[in-house]
HTML snippet that shows the backbone in 3Dmol.js (N, CA, C, O; Angstrom):
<script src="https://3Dmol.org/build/3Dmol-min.js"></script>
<div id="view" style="width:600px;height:400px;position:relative"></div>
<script>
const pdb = `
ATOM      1  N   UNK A   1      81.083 167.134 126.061  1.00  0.00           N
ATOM      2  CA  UNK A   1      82.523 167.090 125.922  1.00  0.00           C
ATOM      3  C   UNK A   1      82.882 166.420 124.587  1.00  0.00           C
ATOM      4  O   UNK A   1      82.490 165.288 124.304  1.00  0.00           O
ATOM      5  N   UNK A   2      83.662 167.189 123.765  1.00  0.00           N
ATOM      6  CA  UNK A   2      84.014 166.500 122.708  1.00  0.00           C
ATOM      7  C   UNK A   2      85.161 165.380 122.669  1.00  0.00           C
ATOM      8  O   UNK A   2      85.900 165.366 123.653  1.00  0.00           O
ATOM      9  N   UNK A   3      85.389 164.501 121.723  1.00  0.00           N
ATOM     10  CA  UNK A   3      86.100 163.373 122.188  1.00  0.00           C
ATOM     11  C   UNK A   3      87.882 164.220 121.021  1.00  0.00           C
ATOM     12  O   UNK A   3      87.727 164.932 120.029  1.00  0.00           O
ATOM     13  N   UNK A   4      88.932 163.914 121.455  1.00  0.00           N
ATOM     14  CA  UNK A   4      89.689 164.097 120.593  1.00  0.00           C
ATOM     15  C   UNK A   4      90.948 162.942 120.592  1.00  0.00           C
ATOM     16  O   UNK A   4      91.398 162.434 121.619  1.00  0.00           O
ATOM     17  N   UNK A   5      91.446 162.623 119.111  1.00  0.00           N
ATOM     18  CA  UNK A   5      92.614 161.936 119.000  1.00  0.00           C
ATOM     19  C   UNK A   5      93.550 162.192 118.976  1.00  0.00           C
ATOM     20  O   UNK A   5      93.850 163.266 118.456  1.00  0.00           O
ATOM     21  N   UNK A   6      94.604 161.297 119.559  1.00  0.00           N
ATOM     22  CA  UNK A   6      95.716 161.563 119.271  1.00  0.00           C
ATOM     23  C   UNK A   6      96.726 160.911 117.803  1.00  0.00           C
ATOM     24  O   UNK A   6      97.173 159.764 117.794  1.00  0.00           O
ATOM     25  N   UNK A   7      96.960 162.045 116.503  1.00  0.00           N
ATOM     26  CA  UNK A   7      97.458 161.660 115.762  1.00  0.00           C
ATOM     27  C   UNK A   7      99.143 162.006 115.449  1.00  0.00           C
ATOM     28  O   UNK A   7      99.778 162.782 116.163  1.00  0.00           O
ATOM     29  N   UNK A   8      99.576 161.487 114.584  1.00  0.00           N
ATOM     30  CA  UNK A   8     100.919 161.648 114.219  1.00  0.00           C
ATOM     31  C   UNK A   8     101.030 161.857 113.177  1.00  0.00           C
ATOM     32  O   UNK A   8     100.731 161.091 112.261  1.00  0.00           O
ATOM     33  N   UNK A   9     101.643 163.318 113.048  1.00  0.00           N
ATOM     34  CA  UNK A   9     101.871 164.672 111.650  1.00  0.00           C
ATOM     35  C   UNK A   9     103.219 164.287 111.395  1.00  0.00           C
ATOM     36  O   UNK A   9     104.159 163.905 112.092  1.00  0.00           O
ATOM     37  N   UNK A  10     102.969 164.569 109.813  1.00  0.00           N
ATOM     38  CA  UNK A  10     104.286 164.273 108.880  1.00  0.00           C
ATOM     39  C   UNK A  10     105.864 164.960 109.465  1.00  0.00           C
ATOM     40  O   UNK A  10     106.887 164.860 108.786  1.00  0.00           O
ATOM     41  N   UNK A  11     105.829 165.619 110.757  1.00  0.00           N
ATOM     42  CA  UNK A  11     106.918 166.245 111.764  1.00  0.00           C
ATOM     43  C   UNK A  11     107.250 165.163 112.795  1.00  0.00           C
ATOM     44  O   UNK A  11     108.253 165.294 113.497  1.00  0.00           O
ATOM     45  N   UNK A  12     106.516 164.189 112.905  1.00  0.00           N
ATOM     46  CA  UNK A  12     106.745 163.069 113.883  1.00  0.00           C
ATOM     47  C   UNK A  12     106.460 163.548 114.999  1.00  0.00           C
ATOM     48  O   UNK A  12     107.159 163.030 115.870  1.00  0.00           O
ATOM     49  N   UNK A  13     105.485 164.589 115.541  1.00  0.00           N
ATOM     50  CA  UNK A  13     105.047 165.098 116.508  1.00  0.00           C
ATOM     51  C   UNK A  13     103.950 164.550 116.306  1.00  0.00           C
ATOM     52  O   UNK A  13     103.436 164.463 115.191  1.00  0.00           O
ATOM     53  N   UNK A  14     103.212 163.894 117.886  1.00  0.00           N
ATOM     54  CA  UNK A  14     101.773 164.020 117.575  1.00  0.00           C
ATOM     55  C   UNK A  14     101.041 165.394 118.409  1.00  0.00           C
ATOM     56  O   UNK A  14     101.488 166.100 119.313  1.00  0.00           O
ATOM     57  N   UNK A  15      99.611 165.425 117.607  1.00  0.00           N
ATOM     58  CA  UNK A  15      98.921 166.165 118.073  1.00  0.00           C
ATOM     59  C   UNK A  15      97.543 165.526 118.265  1.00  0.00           C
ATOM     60  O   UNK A  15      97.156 164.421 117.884  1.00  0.00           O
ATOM     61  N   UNK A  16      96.599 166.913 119.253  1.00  0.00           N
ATOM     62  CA  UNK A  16      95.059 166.534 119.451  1.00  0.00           C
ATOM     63  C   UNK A  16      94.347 166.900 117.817  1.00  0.00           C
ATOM     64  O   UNK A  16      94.606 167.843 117.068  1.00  0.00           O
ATOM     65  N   UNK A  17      93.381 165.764 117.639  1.00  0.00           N
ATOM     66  CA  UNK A  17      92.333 166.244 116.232  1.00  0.00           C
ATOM     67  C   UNK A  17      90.955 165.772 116.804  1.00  0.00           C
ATOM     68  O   UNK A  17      90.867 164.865 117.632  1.00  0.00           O
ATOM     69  N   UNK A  18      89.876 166.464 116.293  1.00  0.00           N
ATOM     70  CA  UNK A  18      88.693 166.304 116.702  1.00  0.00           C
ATOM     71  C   UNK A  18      88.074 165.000 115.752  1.00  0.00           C
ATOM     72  O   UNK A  18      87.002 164.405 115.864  1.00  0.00           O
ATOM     73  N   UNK A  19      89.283 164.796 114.703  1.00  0.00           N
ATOM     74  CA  UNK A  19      88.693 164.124 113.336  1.00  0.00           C
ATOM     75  C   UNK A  19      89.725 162.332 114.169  1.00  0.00           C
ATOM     76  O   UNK A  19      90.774 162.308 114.813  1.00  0.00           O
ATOM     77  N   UNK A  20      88.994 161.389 113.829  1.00  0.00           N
ATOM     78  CA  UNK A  20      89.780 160.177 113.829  1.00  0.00           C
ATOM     79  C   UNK A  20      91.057 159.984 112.852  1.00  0.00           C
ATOM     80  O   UNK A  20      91.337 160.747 111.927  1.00  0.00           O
ATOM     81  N   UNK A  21      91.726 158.914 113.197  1.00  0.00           N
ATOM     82  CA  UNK A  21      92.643 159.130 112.149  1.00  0.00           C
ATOM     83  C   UNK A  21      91.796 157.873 111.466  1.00  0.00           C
ATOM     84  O   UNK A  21      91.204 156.990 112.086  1.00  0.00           O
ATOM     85  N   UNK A  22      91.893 158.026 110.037  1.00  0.00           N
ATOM     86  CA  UNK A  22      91.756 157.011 108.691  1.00  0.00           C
ATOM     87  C   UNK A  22      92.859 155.618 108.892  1.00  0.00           C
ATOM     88  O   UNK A  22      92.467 154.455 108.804  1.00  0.00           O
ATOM     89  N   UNK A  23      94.455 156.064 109.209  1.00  0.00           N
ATOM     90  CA  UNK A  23      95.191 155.023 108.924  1.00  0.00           C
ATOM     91  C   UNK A  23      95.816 154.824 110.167  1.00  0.00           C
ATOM     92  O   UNK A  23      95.812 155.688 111.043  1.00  0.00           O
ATOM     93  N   UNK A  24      96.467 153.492 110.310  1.00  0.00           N
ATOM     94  CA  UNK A  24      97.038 153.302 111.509  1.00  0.00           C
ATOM     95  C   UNK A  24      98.373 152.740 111.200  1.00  0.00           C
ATOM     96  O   UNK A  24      98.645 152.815 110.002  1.00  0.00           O
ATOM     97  N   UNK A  25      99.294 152.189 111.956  1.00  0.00           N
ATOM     98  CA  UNK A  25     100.623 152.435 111.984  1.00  0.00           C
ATOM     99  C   UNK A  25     101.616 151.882 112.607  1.00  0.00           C
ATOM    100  O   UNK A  25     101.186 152.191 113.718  1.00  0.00           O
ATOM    101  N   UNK A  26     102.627 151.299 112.857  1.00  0.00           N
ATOM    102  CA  UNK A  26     103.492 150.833 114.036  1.00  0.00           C
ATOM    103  C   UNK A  26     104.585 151.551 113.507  1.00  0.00           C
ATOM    104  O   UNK A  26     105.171 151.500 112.426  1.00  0.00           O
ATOM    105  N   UNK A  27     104.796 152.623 115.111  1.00  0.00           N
ATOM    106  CA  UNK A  27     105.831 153.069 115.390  1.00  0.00           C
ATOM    107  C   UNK A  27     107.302 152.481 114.925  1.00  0.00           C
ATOM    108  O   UNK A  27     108.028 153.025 114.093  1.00  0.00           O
ATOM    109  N   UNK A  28     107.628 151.113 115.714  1.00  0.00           N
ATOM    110  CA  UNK A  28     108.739 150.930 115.362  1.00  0.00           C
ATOM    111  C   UNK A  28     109.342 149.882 114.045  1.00  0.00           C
ATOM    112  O   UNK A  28     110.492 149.564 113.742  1.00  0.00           O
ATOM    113  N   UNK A  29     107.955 149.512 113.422  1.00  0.00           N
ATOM    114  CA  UNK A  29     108.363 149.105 112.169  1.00  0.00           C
ATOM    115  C   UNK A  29     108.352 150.151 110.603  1.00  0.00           C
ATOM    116  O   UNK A  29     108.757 149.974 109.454  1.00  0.00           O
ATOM    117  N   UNK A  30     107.690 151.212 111.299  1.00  0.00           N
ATOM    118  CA  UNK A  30     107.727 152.611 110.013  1.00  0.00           C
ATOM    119  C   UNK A  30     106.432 152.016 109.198  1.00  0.00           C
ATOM    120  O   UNK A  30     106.569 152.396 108.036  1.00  0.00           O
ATOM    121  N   UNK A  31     105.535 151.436 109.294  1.00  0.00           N
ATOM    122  CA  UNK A  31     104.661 150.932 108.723  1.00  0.00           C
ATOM    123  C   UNK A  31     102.852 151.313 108.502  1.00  0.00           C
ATOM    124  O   UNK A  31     102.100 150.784 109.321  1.00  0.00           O
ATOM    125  N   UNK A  32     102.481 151.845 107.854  1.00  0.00           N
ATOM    126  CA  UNK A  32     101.103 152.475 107.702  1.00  0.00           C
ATOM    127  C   UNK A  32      99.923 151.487 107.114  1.00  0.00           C
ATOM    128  O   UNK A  32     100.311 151.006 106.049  1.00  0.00           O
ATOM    129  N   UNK A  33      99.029 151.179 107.357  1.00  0.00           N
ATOM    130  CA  UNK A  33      97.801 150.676 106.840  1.00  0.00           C
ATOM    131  C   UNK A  33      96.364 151.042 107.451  1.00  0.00           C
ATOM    132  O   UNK A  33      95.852 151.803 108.271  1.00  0.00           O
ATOM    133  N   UNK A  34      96.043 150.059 106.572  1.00  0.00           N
ATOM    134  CA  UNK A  34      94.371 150.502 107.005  1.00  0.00           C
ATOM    135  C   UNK A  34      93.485 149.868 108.286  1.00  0.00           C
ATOM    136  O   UNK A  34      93.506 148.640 108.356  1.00  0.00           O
ATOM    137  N   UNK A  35      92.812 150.492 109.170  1.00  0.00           N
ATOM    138  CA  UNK A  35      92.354 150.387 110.131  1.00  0.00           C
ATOM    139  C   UNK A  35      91.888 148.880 110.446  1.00  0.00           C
ATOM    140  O   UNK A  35      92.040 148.329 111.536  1.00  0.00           O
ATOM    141  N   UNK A  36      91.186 148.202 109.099  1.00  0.00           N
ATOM    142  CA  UNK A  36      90.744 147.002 109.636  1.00  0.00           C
ATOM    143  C   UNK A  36      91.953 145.865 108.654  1.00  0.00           C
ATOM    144  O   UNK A  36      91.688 144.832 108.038  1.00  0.00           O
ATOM    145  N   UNK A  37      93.011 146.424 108.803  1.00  0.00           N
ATOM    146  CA  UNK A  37      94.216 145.457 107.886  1.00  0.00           C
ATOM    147  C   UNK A  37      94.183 143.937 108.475  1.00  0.00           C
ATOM    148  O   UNK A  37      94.813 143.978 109.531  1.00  0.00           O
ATOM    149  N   UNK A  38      93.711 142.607 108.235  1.00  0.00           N
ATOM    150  CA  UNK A  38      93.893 141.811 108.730  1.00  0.00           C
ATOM    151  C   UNK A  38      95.595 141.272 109.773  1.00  0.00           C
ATOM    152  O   UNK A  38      95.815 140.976 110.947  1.00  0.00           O
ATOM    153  N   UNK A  39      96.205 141.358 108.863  1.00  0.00           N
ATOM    154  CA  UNK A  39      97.615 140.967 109.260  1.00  0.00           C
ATOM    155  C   UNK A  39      98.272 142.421 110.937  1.00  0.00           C
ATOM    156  O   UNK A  39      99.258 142.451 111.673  1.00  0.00           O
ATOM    157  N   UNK A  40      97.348 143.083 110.820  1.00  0.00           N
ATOM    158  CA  UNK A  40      97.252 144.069 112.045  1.00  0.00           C
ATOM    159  C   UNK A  40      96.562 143.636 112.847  1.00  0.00           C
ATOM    160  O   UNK A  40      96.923 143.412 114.002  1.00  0.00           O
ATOM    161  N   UNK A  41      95.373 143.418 112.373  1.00  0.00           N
ATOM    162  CA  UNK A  41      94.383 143.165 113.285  1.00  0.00           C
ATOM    163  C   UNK A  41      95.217 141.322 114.155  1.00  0.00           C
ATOM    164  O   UNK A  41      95.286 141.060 115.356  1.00  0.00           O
ATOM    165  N   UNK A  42      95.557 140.688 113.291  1.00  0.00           N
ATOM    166  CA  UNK A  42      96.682 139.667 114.094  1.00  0.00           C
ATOM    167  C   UNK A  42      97.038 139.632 115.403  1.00  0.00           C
ATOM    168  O   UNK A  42      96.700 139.036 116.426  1.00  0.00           O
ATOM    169  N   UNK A  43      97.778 140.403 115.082  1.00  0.00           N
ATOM    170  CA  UNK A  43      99.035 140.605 115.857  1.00  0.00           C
ATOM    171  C   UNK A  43      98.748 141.487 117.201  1.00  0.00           C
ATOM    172  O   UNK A  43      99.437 141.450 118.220  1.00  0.00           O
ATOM    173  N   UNK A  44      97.729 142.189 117.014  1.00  0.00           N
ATOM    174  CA  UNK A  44      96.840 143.022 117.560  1.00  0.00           C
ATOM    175  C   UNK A  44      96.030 141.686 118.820  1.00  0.00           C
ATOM    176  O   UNK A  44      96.054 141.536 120.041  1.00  0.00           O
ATOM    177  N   UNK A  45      95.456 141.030 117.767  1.00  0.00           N
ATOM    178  CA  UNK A  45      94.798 139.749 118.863  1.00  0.00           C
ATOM    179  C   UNK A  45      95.774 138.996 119.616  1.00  0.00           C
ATOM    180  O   UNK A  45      95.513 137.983 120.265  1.00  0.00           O
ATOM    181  N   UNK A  46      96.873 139.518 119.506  1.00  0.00           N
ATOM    182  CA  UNK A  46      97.805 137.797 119.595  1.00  0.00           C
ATOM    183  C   UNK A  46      98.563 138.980 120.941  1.00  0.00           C
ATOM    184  O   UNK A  46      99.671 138.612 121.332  1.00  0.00           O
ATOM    185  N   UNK A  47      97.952 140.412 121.649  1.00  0.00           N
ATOM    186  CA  UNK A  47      98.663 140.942 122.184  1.00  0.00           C
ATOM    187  C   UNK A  47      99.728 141.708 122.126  1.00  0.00           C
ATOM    188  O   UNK A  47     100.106 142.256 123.162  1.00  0.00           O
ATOM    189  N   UNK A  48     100.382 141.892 120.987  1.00  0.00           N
ATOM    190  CA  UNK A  48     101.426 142.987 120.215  1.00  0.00           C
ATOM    191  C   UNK A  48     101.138 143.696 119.387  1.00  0.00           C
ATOM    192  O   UNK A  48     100.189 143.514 118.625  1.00  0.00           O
ATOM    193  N   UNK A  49     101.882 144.626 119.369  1.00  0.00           N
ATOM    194  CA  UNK A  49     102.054 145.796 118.319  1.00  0.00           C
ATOM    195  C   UNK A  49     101.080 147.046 119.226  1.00  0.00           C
ATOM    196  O   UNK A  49     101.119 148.184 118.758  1.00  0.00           O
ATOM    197  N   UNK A  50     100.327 146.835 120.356  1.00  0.00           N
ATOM    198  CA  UNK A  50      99.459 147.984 120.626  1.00  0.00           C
ATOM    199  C   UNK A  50     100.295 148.884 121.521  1.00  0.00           C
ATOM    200  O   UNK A  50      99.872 149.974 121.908  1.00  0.00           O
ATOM    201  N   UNK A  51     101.392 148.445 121.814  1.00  0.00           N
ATOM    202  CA  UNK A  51     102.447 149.793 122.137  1.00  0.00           C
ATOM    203  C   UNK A  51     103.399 150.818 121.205  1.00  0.00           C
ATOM    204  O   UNK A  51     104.040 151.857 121.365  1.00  0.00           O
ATOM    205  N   UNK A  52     103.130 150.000 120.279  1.00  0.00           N
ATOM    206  CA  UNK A  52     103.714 151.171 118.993  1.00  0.00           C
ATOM    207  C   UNK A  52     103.173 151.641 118.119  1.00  0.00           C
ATOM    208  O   UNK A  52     103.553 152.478 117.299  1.00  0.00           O
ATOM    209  N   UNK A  53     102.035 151.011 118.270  1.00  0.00           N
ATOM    210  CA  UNK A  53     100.844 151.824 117.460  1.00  0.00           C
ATOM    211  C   UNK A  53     100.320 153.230 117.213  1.00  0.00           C
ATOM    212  O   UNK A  53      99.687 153.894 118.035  1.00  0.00           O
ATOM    213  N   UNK A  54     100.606 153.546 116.179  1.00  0.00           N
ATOM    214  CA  UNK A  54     100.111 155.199 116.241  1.00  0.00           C
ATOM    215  C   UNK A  54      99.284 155.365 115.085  1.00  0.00           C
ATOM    216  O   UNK A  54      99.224 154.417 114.302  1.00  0.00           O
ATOM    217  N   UNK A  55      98.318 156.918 114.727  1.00  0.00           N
ATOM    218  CA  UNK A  55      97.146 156.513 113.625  1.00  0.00           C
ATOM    219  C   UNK A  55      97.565 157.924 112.502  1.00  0.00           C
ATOM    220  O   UNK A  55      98.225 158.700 113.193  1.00  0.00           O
ATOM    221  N   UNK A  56      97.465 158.303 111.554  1.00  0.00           N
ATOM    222  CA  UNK A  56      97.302 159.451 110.380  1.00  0.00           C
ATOM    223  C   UNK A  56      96.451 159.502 110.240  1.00  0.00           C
ATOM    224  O   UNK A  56      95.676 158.545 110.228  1.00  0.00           O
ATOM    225  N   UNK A  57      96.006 161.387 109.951  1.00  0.00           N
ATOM    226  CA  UNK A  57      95.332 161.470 108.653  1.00  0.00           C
ATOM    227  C   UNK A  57      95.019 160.830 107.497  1.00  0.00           C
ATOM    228  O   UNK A  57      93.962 160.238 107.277  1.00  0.00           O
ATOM    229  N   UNK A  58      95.668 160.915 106.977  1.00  0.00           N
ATOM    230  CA  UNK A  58      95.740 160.521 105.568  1.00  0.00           C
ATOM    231  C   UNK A  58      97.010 159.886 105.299  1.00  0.00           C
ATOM    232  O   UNK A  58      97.845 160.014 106.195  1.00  0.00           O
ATOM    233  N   UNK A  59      97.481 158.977 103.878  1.00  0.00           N
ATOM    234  CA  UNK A  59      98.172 158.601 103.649  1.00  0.00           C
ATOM    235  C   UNK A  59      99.328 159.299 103.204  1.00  0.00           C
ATOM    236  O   UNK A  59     100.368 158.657 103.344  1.00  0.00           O
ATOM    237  N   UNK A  60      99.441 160.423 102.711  1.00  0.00           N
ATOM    238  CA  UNK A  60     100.236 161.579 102.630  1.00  0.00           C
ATOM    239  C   UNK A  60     101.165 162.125 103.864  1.00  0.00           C
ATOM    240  O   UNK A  60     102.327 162.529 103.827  1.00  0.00           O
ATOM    241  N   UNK A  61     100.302 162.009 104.924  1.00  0.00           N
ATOM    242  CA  UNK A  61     100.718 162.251 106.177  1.00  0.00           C
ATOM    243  C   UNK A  61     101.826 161.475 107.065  1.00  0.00           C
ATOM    244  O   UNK A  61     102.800 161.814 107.737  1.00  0.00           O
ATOM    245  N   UNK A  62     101.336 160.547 106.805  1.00  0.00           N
ATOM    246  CA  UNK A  62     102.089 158.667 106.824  1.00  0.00           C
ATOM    247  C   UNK A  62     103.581 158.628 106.368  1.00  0.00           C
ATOM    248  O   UNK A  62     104.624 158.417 106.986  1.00  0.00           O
ATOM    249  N   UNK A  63     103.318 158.894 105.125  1.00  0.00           N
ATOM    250  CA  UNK A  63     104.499 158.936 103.833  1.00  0.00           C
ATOM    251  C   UNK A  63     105.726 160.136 104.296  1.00  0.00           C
ATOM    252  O   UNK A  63     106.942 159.980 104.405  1.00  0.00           O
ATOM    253  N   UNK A  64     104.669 161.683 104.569  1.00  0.00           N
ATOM    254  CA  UNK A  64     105.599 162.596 105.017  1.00  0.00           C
ATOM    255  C   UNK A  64     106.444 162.217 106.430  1.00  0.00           C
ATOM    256  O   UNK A  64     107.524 162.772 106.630  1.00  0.00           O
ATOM    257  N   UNK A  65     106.126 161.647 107.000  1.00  0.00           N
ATOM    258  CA  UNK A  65     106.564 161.266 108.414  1.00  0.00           C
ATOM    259  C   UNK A  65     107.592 159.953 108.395  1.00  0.00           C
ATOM    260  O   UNK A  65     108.219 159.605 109.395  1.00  0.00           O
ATOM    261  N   UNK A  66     107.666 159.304 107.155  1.00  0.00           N
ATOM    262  CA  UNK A  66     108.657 158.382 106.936  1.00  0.00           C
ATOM    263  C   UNK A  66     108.268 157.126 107.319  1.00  0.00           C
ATOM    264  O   UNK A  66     108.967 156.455 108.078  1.00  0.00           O
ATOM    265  N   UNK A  67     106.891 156.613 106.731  1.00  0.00           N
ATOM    266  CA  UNK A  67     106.441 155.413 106.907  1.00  0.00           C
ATOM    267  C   UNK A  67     105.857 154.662 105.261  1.00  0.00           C
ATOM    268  O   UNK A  67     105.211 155.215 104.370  1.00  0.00           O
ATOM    269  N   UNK A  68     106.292 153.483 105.318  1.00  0.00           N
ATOM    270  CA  UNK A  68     105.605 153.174 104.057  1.00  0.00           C
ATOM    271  C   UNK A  68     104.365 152.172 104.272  1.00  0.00           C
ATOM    272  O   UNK A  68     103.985 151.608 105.299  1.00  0.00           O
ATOM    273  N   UNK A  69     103.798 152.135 102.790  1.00  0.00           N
ATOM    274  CA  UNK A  69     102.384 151.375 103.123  1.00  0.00           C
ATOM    275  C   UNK A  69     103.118 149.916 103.338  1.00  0.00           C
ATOM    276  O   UNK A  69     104.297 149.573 103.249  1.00  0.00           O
ATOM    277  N   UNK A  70     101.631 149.043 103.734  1.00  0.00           N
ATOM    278  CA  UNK A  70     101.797 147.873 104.477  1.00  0.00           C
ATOM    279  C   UNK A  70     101.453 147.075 103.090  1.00  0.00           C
ATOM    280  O   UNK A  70     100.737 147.553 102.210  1.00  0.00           O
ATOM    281  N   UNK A  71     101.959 146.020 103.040  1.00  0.00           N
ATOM    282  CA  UNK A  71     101.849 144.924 101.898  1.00  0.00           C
ATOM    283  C   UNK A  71     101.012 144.029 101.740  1.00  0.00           C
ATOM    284  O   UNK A  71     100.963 143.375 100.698  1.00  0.00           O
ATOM    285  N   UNK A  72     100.199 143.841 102.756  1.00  0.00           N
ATOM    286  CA  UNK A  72      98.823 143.584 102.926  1.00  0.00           C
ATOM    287  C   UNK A  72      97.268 143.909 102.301  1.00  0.00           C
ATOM    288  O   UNK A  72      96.440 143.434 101.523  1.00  0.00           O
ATOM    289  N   UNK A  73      97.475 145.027 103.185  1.00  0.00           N
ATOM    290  CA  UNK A  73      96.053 145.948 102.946  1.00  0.00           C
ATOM    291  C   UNK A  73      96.336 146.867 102.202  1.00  0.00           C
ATOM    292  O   UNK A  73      95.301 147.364 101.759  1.00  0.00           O
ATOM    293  N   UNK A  74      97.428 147.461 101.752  1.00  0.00           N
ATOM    294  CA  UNK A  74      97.558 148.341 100.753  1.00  0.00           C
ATOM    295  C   UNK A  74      98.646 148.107  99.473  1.00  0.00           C
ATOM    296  O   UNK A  74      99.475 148.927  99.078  1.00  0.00           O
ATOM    297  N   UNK A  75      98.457 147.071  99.068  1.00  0.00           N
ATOM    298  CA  UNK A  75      99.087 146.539  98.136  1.00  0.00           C
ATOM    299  C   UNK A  75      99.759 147.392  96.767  1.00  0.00           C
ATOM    300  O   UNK A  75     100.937 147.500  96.428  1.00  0.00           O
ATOM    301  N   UNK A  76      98.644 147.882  96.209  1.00  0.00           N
ATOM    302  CA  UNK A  76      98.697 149.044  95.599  1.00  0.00           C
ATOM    303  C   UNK A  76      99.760 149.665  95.661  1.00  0.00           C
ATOM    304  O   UNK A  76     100.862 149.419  95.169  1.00  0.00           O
ATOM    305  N   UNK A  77      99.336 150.633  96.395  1.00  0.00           N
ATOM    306  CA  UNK A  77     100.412 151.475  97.431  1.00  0.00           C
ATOM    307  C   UNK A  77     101.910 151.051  97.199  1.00  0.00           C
ATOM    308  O   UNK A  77     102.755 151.366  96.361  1.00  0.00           O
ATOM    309  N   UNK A  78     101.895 150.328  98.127  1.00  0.00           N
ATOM    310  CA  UNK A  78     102.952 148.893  98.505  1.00  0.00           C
ATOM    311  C   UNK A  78     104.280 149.160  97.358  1.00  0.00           C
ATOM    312  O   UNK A  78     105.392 149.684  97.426  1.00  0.00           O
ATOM    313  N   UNK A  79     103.149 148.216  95.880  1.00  0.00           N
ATOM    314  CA  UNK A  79     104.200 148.593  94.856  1.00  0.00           C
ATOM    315  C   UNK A  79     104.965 149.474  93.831  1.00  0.00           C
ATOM    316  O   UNK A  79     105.779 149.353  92.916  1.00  0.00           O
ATOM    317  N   UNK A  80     104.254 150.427  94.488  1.00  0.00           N
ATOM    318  CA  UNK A  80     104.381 151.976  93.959  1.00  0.00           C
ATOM    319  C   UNK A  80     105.576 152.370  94.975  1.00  0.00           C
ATOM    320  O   UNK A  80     106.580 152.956  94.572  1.00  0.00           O
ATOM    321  N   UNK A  81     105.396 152.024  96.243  1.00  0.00           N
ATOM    322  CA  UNK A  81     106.495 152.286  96.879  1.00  0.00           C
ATOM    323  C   UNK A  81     108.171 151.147  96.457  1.00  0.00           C
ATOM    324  O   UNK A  81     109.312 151.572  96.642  1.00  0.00           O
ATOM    325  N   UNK A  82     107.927 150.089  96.037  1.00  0.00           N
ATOM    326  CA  UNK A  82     108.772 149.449  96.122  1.00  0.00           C
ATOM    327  C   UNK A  82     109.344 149.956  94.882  1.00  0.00           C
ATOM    328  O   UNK A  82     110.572 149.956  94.795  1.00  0.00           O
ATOM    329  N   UNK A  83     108.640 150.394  93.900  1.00  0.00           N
ATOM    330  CA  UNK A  83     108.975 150.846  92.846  1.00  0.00           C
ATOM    331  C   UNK A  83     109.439 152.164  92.522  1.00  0.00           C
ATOM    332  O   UNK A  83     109.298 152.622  91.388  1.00  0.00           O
ATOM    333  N   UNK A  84     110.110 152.944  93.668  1.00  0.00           N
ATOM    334  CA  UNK A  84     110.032 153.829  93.984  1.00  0.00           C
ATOM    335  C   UNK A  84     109.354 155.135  93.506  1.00  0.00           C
ATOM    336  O   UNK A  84     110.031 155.947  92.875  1.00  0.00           O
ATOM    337  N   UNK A  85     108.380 155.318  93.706  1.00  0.00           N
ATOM    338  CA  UNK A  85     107.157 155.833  93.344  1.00  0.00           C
ATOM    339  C   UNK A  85     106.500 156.514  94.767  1.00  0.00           C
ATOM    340  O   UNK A  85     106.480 155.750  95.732  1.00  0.00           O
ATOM    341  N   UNK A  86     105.927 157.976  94.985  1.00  0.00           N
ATOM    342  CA  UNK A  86     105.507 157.941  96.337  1.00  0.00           C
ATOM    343  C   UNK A  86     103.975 156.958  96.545  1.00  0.00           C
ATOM    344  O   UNK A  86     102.974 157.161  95.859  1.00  0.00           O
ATOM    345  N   UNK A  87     104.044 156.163  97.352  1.00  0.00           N
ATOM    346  CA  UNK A  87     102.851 156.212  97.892  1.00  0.00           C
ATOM    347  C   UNK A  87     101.682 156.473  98.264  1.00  0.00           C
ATOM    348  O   UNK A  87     101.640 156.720  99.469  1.00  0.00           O
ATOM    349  N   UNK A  88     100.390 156.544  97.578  1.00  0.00           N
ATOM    350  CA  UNK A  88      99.156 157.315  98.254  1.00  0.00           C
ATOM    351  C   UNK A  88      98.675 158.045  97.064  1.00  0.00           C
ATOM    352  O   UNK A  88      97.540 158.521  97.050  1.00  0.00           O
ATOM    353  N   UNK A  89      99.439 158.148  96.119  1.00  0.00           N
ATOM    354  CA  UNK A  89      98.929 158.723  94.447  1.00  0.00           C
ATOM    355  C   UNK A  89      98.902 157.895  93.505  1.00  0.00           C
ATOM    356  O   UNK A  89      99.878 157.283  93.071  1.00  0.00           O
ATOM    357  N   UNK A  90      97.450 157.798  93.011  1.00  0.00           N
ATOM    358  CA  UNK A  90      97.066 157.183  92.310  1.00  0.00           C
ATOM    359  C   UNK A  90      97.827 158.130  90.732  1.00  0.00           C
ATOM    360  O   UNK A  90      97.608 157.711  89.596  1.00  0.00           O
TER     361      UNK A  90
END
`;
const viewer = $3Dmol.createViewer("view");
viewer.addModel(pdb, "pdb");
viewer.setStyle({}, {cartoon: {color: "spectrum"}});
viewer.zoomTo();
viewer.render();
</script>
């Protein structure tokens, strides 16, 4: 039996993928980062955020769906977005 995820496409629908998602996410803060983001992983230990949690493809995917990167773990990112710049292109 193959295992499949559930991800969330730049339509704000999720769907089944056979592939994991790369990035993860909270629903109700619009927020995307990376899987082992400390300041996630937090909040995560401390019992929150794992009900709004949802995961992407890719960071493109994230962005299309109306989430920006996290200021943390994707810093980069981050100020490309603040700068209004998209996100996820180098």
């Amino acid at each position: 039996m193959t295992r499949t995820y559930r991800l969330l496409g730049a339509d704000r629908r999720f769907y089944d993928s056979a592939s994991k998602g790369t990035l993860g996410g909270n629903r109700r803060l619009r927020i995307y980062g990376r899987l082992d983001c400390p300041n996630a992983l937090r909040w995560i230990a401390k019992g929150h955020y794992v009900e709004n949690r949802v995961f992407f493809a890719d960071a493109e995917t994230a962005v299309a769906a109306g989430y920006r990167p996290c200021a943390i773990c994707l810093r980069a990112d981050w100020l490309r977005f603040k700068a209004g710049e998209t996100p996820g292109r180098a």
